[in-house]
N, C-alpha and C positions, 0 to 999 in steps of 0.2 A: 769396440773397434777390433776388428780381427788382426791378429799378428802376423806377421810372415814372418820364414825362419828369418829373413834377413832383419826383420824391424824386432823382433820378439829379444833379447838379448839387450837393447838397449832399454827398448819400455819396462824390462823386469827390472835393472838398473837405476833409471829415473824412477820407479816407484818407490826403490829400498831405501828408505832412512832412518838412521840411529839418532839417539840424541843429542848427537854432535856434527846431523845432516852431514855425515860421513861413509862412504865404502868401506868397507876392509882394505889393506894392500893390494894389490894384484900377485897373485898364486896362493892367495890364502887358501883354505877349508872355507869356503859359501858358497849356495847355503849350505844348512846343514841336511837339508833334505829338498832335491829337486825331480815332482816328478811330471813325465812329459806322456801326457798320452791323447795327441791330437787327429790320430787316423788318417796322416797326410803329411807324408815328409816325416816323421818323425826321428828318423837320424839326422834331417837336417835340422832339427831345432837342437837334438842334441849338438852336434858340430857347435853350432852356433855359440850355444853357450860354454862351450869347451874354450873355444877361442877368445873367451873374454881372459883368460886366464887362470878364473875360479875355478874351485874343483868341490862339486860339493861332497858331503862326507857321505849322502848314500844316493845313491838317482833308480828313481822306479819308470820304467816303461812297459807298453804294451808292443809285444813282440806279435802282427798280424801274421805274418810268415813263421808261426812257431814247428810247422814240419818240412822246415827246411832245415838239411842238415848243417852245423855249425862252422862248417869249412868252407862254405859256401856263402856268396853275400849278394842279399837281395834291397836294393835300397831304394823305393821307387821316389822319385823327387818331388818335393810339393807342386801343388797343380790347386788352382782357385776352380779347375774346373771342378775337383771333387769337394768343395768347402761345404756344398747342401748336406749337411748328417743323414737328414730326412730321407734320401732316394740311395743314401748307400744299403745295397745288398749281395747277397754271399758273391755274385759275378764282382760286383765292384771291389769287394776287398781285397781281391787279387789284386787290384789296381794301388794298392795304398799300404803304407807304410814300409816297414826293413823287417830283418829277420834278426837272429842273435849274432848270425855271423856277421853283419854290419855294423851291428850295436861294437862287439869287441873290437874292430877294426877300427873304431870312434873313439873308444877307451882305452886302446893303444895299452894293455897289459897294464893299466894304472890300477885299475879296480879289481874284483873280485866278485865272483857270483856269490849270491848270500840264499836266493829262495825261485823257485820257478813252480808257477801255476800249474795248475793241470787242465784249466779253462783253453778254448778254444775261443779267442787271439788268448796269447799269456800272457801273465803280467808279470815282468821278472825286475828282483832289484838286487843292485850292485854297492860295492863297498867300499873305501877309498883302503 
């Protein structure tokens, strides 16, 4: 079943259980590693799961807009019309996902850049 940002945050939720079919607190470190690279929205999944309270200790994503410069924020919204992987090409991935300056605006100075690709989308991950 495919997720949307808005259902994706609980389904990861309802999936997690310890041996005491328990969460952490809310504002703990979980997970310990969260990463999001769905080609569609994907600052809003981050958001999403920002908002549960968790914070994981490292988050990896693929930044599609990687030459845009970081002061700038490109955040294209999830759209089911782009869910097909198969017919996305180089015209469509303008259409899809955020840039780095989005990602930081998301992370609100909590994190830390740890490593950035030199692939074309990049894959960059952050650090609590």
């Amino acid at each position: 079943q495919v997720q949307t940002p808005q259902t994706f945050a609980g389904a990861v939720l309802d999936a997690v259980w310890n041996s005491r079919r328990a969460l952490p607190p809310a504002g703990a470190v979980f997970p310990g590693f969260l990463k999001i690279d769905v080609d569609n929205g994907d600052c809003q999944y981050l958001e999403a799961w920002l908002a549960t309270g968790y914070r994981p200790l490292a988050i990896e994503l693929e930044i599609v807009h990687s030459i845009v410069p970081p002061d700038i924020q490109v955040n294209i919204p999830y759209s089911e019309m782009h869910f097909d992987w198969r017919t996305t090409n180089a015209e469509r991935l303008q259409l899809l996902g955020c840039s780095l300056g989005a990602v930081l605006s998301a992370l609100r100075s909590e994190y830390s850049l740890l490593s950035w690709s030199y692939d074309v989308p990049v894959d960059v991950q952050f650090v609590l």
